[in-house]
N, CA, C and O atoms as a GROMACS GRO file, in nm:
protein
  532
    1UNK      N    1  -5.546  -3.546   2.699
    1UNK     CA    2  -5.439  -3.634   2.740
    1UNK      C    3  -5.468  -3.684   2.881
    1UNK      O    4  -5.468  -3.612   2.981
    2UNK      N    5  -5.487  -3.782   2.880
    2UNK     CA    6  -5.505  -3.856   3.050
    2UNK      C    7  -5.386  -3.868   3.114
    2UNK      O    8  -5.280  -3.902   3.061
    3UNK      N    9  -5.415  -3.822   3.301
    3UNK     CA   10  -5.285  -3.802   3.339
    3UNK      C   11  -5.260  -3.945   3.392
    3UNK      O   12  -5.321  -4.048   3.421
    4UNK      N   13  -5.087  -3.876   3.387
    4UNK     CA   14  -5.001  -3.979   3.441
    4UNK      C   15  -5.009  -4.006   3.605
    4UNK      O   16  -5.032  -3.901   3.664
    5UNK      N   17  -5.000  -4.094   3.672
    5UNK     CA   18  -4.954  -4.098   3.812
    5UNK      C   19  -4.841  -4.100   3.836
    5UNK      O   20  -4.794  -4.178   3.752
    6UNK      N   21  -4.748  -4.056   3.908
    6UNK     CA   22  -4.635  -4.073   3.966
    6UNK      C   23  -4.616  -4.184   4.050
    6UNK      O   24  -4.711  -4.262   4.048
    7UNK      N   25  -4.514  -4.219   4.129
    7UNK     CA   26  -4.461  -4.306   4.217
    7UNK      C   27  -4.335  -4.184   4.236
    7UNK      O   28  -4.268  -4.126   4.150
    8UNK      N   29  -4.335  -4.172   4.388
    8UNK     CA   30  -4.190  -4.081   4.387
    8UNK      C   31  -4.070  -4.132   4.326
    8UNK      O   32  -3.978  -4.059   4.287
    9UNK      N   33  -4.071  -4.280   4.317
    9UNK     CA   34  -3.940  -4.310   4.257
    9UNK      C   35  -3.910  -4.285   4.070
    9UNK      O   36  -3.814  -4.263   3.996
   10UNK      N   37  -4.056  -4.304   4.060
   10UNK     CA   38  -4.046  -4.292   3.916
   10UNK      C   39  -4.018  -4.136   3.883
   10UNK      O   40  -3.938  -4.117   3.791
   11UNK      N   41  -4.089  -3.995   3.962
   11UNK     CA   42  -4.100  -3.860   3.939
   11UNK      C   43  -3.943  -3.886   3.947
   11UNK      O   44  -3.895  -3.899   3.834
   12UNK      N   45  -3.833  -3.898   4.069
   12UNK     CA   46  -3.705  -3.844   4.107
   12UNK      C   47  -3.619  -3.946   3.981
   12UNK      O   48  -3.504  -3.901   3.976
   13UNK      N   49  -3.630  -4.025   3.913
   13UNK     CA   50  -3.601  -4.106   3.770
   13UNK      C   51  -3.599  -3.983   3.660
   13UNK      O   52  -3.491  -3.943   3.616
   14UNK      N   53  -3.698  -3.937   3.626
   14UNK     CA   54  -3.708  -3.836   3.517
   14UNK      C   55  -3.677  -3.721   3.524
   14UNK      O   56  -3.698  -3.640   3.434
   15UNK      N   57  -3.602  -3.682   3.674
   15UNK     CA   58  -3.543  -3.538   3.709
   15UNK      C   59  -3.445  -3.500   3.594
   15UNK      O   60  -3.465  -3.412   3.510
   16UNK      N   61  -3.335  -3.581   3.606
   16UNK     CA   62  -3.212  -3.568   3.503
   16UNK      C   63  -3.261  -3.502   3.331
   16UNK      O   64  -3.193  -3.436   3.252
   17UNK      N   65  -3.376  -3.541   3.320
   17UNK     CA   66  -3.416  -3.547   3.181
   17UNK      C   67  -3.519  -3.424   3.211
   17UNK      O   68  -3.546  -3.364   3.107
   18UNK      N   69  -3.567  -3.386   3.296
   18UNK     CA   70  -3.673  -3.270   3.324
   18UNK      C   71  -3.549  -3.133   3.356
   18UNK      O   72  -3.563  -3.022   3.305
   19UNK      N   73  -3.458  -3.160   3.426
   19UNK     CA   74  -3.370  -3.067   3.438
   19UNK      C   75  -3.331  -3.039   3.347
   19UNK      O   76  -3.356  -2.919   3.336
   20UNK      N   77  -3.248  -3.095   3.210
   20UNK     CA   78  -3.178  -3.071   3.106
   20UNK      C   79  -3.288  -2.973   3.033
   20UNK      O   80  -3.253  -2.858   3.006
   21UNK      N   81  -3.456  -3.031   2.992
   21UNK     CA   82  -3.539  -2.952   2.936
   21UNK      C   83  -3.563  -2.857   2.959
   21UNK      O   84  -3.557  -2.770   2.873
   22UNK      N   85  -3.607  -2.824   3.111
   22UNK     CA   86  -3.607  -2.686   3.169
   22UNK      C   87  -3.517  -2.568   3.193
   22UNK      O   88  -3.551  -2.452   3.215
   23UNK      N   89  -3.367  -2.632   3.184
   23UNK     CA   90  -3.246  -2.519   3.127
   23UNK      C   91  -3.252  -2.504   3.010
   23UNK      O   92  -3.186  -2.403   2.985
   24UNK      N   93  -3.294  -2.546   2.919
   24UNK     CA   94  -3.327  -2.502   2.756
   24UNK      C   95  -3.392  -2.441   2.767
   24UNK      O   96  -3.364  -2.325   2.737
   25UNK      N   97  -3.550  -2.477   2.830
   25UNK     CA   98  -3.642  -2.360   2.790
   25UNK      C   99  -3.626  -2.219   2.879
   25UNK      O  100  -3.655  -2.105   2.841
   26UNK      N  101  -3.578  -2.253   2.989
   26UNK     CA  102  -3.510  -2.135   3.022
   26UNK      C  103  -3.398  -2.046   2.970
   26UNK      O  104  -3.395  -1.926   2.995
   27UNK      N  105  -3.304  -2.110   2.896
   27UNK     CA  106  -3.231  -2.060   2.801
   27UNK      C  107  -3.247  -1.977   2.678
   27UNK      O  108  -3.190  -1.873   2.645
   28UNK      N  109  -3.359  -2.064   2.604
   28UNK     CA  110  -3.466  -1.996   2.505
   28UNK      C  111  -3.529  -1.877   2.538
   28UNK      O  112  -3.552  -1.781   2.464
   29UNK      N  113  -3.558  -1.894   2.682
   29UNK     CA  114  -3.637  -1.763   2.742
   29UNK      C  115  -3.572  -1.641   2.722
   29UNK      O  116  -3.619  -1.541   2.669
   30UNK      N  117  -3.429  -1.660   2.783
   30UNK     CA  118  -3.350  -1.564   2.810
   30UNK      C  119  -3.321  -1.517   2.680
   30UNK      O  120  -3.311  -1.395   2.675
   31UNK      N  121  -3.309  -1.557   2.606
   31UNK     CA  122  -3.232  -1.547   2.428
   31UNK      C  123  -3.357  -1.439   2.378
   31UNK      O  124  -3.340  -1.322   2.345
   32UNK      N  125  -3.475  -1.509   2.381
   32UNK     CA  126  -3.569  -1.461   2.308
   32UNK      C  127  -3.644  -1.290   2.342
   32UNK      O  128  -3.701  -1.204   2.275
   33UNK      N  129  -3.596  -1.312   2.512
   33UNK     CA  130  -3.630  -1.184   2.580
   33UNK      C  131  -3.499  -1.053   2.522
   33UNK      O  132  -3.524  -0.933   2.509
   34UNK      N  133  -3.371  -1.115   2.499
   34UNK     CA  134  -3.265  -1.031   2.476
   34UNK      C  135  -3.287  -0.998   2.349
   34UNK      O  136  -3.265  -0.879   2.327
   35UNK      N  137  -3.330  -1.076   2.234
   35UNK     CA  138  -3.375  -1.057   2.070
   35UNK      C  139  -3.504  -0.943   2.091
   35UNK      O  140  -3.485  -0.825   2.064
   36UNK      N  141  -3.574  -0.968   2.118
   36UNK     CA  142  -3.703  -0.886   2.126
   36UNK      C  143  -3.677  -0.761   2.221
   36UNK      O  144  -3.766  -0.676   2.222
   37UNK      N  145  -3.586  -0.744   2.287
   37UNK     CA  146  -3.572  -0.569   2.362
   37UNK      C  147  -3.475  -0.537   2.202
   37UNK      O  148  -3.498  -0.433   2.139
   38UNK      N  149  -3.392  -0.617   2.163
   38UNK     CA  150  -3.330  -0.547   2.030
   38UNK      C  151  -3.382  -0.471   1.951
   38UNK      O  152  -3.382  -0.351   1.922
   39UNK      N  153  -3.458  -0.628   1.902
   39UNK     CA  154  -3.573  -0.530   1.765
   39UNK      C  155  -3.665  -0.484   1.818
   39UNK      O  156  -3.756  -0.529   1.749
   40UNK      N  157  -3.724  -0.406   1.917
   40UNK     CA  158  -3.821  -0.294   1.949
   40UNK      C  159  -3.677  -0.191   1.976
   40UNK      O  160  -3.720  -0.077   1.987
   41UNK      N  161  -3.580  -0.191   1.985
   41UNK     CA  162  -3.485  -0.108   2.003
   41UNK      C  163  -3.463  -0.059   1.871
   41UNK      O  164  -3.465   0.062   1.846
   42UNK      N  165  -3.442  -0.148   1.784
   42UNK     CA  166  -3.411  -0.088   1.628
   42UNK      C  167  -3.506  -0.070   1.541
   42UNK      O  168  -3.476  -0.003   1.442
   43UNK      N  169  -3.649  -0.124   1.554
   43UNK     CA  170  -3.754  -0.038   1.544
   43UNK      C  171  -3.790   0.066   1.585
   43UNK      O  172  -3.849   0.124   1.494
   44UNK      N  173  -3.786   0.129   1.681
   44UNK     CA  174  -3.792   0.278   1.732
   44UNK      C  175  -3.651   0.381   1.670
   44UNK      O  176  -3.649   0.503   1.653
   45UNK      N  177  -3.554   0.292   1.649
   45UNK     CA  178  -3.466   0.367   1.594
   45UNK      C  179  -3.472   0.394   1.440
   45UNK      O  180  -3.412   0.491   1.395
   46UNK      N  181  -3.552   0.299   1.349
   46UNK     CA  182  -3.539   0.281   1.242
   46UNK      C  183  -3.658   0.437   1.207
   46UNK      O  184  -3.647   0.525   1.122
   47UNK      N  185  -3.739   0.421   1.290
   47UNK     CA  186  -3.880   0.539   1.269
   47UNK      C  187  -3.995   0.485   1.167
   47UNK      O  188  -4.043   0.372   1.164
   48UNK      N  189  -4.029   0.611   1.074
   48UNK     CA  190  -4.052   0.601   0.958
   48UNK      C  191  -3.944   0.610   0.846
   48UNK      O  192  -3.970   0.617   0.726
   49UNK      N  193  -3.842   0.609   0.890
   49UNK     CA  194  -3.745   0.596   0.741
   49UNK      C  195  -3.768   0.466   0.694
   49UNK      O  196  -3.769   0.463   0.572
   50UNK      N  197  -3.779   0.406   0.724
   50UNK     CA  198  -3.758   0.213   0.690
   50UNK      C  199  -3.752   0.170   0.510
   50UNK      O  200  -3.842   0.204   0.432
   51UNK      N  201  -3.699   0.137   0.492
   51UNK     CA  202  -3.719   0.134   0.346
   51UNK      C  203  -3.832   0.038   0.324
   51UNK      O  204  -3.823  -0.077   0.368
   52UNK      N  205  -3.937   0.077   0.259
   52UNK     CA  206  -4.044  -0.025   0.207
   52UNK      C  207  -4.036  -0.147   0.156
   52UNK      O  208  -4.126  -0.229   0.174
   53UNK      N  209  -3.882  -0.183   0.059
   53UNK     CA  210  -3.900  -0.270  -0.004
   53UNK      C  211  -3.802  -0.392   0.064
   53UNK      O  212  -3.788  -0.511   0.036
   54UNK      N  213  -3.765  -0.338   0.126
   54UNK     CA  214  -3.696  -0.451   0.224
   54UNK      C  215  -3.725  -0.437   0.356
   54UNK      O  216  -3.701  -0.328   0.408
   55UNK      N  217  -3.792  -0.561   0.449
   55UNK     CA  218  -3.762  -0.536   0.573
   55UNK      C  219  -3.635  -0.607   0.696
   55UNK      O  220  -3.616  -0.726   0.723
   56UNK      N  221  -3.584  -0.515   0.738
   56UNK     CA  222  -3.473  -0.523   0.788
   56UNK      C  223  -3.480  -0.614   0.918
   56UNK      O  224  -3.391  -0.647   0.997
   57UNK      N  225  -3.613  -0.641   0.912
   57UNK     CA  226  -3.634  -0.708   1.096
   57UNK      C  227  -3.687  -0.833   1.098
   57UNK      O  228  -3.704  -0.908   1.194
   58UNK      N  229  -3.721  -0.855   0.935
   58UNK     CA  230  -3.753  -1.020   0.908
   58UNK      C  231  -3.678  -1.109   1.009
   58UNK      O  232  -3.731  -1.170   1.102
   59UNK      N  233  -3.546  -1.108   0.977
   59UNK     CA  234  -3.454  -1.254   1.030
   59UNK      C  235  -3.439  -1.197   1.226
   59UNK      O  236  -3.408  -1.273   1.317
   60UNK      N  237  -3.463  -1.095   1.236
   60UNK     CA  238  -3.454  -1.130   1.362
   60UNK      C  239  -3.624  -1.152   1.441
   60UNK      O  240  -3.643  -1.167   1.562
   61UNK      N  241  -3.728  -1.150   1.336
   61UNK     CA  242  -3.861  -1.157   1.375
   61UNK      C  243  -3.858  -1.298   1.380
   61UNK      O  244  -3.884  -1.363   1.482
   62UNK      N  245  -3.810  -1.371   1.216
   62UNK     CA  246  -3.818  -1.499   1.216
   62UNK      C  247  -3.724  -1.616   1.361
   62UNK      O  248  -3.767  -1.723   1.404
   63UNK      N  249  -3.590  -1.544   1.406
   63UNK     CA  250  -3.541  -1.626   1.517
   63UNK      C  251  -3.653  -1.635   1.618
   63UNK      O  252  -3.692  -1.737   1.675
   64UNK      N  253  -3.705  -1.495   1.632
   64UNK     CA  254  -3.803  -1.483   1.782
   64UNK      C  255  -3.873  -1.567   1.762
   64UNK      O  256  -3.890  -1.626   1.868
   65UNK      N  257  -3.948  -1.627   1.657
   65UNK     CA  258  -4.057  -1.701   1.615
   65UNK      C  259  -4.010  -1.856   1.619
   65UNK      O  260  -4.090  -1.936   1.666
   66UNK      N  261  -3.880  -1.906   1.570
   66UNK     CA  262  -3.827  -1.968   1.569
   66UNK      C  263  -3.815  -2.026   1.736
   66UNK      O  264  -3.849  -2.140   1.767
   67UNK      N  265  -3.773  -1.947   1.811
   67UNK     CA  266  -3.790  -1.928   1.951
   67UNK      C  267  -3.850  -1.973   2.044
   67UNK      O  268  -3.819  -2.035   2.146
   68UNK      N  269  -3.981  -1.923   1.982
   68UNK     CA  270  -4.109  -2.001   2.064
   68UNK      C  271  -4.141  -2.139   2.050
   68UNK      O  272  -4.149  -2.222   2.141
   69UNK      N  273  -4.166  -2.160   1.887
   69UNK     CA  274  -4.196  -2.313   1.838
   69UNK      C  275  -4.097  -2.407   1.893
   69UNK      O  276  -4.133  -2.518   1.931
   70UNK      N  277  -3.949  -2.358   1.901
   70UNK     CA  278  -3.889  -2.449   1.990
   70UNK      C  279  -3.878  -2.456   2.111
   70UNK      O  280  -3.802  -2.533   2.170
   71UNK      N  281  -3.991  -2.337   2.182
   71UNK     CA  282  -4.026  -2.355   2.302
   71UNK      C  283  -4.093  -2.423   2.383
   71UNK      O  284  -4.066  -2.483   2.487
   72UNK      N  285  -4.208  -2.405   2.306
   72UNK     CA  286  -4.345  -2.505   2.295
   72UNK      C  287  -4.316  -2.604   2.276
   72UNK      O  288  -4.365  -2.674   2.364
   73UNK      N  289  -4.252  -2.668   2.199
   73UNK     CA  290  -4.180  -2.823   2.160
   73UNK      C  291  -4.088  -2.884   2.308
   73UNK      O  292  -4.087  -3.002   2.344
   74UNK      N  293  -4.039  -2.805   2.356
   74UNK     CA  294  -3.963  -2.872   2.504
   74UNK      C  295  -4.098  -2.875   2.570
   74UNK      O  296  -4.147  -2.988   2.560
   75UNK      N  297  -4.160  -2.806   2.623
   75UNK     CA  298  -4.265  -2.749   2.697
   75UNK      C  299  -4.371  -2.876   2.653
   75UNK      O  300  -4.437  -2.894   2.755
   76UNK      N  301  -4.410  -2.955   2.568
   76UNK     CA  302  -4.470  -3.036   2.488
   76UNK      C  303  -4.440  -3.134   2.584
   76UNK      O  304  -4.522  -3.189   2.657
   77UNK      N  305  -4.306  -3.153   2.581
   77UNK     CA  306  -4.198  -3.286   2.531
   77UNK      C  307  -4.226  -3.279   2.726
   77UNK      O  308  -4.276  -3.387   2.757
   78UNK      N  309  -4.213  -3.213   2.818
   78UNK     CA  310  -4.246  -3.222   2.947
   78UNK      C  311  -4.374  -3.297   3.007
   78UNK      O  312  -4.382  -3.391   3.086
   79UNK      N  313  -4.476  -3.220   2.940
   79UNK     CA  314  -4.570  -3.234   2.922
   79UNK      C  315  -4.641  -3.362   2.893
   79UNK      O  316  -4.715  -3.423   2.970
   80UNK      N  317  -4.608  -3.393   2.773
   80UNK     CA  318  -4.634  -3.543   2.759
   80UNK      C  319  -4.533  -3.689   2.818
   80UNK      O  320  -4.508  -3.796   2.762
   81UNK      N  321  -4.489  -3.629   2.964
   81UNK     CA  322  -4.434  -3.687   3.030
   81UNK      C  323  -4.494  -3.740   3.163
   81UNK      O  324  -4.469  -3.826   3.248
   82UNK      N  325  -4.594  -3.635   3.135
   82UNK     CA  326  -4.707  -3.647   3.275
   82UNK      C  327  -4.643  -3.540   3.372
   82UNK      O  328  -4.709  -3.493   3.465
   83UNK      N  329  -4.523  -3.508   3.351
   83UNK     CA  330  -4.476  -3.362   3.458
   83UNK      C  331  -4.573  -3.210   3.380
   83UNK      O  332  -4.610  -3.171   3.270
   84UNK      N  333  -4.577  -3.169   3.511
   84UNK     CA  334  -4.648  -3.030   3.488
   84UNK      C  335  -4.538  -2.916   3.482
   84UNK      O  336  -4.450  -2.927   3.566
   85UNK      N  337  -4.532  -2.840   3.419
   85UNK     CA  338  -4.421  -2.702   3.404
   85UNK      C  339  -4.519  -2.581   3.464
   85UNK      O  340  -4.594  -2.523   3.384
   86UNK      N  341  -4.517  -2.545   3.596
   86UNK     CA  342  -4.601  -2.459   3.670
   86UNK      C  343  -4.544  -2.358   3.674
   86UNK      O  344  -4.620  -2.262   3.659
   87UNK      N  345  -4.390  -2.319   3.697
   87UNK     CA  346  -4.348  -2.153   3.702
   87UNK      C  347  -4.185  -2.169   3.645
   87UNK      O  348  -4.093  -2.221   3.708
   88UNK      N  349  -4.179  -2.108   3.507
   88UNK     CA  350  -4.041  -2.173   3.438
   88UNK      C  351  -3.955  -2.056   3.496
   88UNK      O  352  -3.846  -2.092   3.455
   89UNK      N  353  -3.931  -1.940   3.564
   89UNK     CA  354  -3.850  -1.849   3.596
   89UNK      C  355  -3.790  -1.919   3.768
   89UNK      O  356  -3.674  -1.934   3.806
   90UNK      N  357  -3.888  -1.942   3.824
   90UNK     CA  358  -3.850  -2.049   3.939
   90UNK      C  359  -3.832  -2.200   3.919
   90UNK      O  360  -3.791  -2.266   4.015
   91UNK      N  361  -3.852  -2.244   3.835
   91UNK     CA  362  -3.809  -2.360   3.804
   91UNK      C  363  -3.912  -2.516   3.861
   91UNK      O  364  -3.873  -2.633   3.858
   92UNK      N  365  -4.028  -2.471   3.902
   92UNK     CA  366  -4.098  -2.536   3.956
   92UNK      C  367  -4.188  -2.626   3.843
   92UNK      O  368  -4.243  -2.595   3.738
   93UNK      N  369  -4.176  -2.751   3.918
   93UNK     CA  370  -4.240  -2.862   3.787
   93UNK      C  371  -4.300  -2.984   3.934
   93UNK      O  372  -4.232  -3.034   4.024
   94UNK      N  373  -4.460  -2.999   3.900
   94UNK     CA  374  -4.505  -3.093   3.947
   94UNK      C  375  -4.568  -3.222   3.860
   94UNK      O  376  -4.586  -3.242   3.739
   95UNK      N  377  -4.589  -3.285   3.959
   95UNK     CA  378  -4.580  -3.443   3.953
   95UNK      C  379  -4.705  -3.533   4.014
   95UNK      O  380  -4.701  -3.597   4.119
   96UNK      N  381  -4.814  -3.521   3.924
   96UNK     CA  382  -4.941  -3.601   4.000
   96UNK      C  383  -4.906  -3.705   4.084
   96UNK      O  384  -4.809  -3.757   4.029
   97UNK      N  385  -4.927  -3.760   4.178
   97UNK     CA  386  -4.897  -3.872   4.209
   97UNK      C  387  -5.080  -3.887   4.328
   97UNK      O  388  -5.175  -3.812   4.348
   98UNK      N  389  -5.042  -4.020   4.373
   98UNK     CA  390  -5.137  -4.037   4.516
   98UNK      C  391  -5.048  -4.045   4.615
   98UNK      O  392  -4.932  -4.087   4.618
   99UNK      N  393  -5.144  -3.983   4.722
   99UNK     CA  394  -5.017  -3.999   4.889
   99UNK      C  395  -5.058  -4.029   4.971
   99UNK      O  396  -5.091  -3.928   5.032
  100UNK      N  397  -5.088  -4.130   5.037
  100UNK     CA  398  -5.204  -4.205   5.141
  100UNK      C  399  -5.378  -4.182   5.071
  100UNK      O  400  -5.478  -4.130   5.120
  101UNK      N  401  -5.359  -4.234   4.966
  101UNK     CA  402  -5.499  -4.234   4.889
  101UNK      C  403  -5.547  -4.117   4.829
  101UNK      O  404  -5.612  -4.113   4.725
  102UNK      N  405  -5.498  -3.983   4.929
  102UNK     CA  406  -5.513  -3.883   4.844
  102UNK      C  407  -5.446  -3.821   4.689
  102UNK      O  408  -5.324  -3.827   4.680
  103UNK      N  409  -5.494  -3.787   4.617
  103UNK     CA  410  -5.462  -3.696   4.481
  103UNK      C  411  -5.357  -3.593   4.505
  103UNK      O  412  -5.400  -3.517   4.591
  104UNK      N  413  -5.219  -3.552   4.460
  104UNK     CA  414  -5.148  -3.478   4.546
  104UNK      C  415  -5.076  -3.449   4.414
  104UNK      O  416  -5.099  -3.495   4.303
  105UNK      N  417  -4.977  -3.357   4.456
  105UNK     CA  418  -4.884  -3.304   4.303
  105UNK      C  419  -4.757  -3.323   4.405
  105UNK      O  420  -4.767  -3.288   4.523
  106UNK      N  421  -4.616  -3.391   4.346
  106UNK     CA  422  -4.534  -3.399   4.379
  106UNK      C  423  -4.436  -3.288   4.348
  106UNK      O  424  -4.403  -3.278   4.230
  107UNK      N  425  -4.394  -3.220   4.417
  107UNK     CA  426  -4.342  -3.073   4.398
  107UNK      C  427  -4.192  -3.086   4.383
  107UNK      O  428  -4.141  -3.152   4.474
  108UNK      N  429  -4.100  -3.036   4.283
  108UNK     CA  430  -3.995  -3.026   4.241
  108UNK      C  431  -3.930  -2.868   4.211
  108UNK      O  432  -3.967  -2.806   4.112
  109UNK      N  433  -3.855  -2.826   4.282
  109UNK     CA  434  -3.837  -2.678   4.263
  109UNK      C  435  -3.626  -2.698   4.200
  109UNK      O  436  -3.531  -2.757   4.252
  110UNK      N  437  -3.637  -2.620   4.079
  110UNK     CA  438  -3.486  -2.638   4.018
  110UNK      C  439  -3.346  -2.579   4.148
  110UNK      O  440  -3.327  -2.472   4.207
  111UNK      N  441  -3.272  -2.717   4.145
  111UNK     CA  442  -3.163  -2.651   4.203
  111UNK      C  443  -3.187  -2.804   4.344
  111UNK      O  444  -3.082  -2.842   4.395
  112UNK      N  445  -3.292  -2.859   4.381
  112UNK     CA  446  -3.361  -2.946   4.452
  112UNK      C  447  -3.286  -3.071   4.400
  112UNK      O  448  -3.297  -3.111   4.285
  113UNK      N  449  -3.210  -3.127   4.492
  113UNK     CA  450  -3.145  -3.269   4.406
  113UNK      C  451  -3.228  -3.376   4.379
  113UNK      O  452  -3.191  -3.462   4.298
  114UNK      N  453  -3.398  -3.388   4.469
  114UNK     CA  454  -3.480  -3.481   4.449
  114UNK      C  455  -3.589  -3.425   4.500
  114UNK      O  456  -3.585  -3.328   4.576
  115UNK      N  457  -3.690  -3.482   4.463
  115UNK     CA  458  -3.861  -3.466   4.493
  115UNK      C  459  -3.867  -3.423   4.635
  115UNK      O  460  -3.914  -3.532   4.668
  116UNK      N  461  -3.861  -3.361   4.743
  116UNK     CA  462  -3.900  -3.371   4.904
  116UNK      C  463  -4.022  -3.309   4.902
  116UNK      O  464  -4.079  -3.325   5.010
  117UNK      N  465  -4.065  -3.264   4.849
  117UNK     CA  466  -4.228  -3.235   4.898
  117UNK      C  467  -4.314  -3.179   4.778
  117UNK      O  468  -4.285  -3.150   4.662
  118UNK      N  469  -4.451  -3.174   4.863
  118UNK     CA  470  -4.609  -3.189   4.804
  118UNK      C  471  -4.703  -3.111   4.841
  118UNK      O  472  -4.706  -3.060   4.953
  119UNK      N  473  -4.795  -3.094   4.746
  119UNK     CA  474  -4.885  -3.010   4.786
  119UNK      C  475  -5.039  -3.037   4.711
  119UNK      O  476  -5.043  -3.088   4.599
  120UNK      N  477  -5.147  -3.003   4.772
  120UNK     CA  478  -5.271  -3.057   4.715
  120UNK      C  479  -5.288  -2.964   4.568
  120UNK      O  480  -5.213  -2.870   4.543
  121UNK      N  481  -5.410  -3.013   4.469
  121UNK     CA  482  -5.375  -2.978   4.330
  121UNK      C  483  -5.416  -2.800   4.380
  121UNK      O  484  -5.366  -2.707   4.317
  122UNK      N  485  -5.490  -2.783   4.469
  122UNK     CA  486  -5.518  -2.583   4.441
  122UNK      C  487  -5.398  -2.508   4.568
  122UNK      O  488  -5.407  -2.386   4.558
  123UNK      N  489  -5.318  -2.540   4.656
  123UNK     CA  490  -5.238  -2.535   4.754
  123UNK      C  491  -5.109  -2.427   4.652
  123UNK      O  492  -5.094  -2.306   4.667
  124UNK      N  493  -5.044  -2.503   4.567
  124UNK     CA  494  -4.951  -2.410   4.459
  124UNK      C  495  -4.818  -2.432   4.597
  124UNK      O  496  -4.824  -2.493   4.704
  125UNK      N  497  -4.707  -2.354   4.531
  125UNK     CA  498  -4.552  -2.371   4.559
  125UNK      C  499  -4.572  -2.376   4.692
  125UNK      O  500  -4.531  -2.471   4.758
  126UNK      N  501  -4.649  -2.254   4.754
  126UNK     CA  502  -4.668  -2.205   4.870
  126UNK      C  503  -4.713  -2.276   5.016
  126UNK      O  504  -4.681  -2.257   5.133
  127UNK      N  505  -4.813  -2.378   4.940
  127UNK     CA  506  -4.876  -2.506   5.053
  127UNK      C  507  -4.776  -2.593   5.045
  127UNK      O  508  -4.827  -2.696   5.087
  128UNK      N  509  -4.668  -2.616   5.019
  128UNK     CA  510  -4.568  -2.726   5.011
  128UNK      C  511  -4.559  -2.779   5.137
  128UNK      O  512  -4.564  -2.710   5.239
  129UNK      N  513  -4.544  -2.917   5.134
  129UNK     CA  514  -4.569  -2.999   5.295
  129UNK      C  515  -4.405  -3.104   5.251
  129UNK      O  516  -4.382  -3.148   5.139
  130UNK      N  517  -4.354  -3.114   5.318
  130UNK     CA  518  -4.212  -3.200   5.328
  130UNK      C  519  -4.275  -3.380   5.331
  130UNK      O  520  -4.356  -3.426   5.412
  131UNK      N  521  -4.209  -3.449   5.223
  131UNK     CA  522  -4.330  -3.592   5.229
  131UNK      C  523  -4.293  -3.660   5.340
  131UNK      O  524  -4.354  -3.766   5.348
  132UNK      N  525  -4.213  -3.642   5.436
  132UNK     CA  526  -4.199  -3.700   5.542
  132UNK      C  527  -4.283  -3.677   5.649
  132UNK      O  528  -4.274  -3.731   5.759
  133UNK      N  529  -4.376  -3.584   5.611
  133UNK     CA  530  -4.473  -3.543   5.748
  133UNK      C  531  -4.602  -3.680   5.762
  133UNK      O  532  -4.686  -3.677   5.852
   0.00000   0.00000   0.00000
């Protein structure tokens, strides 16, 4: 997939629609993490009794599974937006753009009402520079 460039105006345009995705898949996260401490909970409880001919952990194996594919599908759907999904528990999503000729990622951290800063592509959350510098 060839990347997208940004324009800051265009990255802080697709926030509204990057925010809504990233509380889903964060949502999903949370769901899927609370399903899966279950069933390893009621698997350890079940033992070896389990009855052979039925398994009891299908439908909650199949949600977990269910889970992901509709995880991957937001995560996609970002993705082929030209935004990057770099750390979904912090909420951080960058944004190729150029910035005085240089190659730069436009840095967006959740909770941020708009784009304010950047960082070079190996720099990460941590090198963040305010674009007003």
């Amino acid at each position: 997939m060839e990347m997208k460039w940004f324009t800051l105006e265009e990255a802080n345009a697709l926030l509204p629609t990057i925010r809504e995705e990233l509380a889903a898949v964060q949502s999903i996260a949370k769901e899927y993490e609370e399903r899966y401490k279950r069933l390893i909970q009621l698997k350890e409880k079940a033992g070896v009794r389990r009855d052979e001919q039925s398994d009891p952990f299908f439908t909650l194996e199949c949600e977990l599974e269910f889970s992901q594919i509709e995880a991957r599908a937001i995560i996609r759907s970002i993705h082929r937006k030209g935004a990057q999904l770099k750390d979904l528990d912090m909420g951080l999503i960058d944004f190729p753009a150029i910035l005085d000729g240089e190659e730069v990622l436009l840095c967006w951290r959740q909770g941020e009402d708009r784009i304010t800063h950047w960082h070079g592509f190996n720099d990460g959350f941590y090198g963040r520079r305010p674009l007003n510098e």
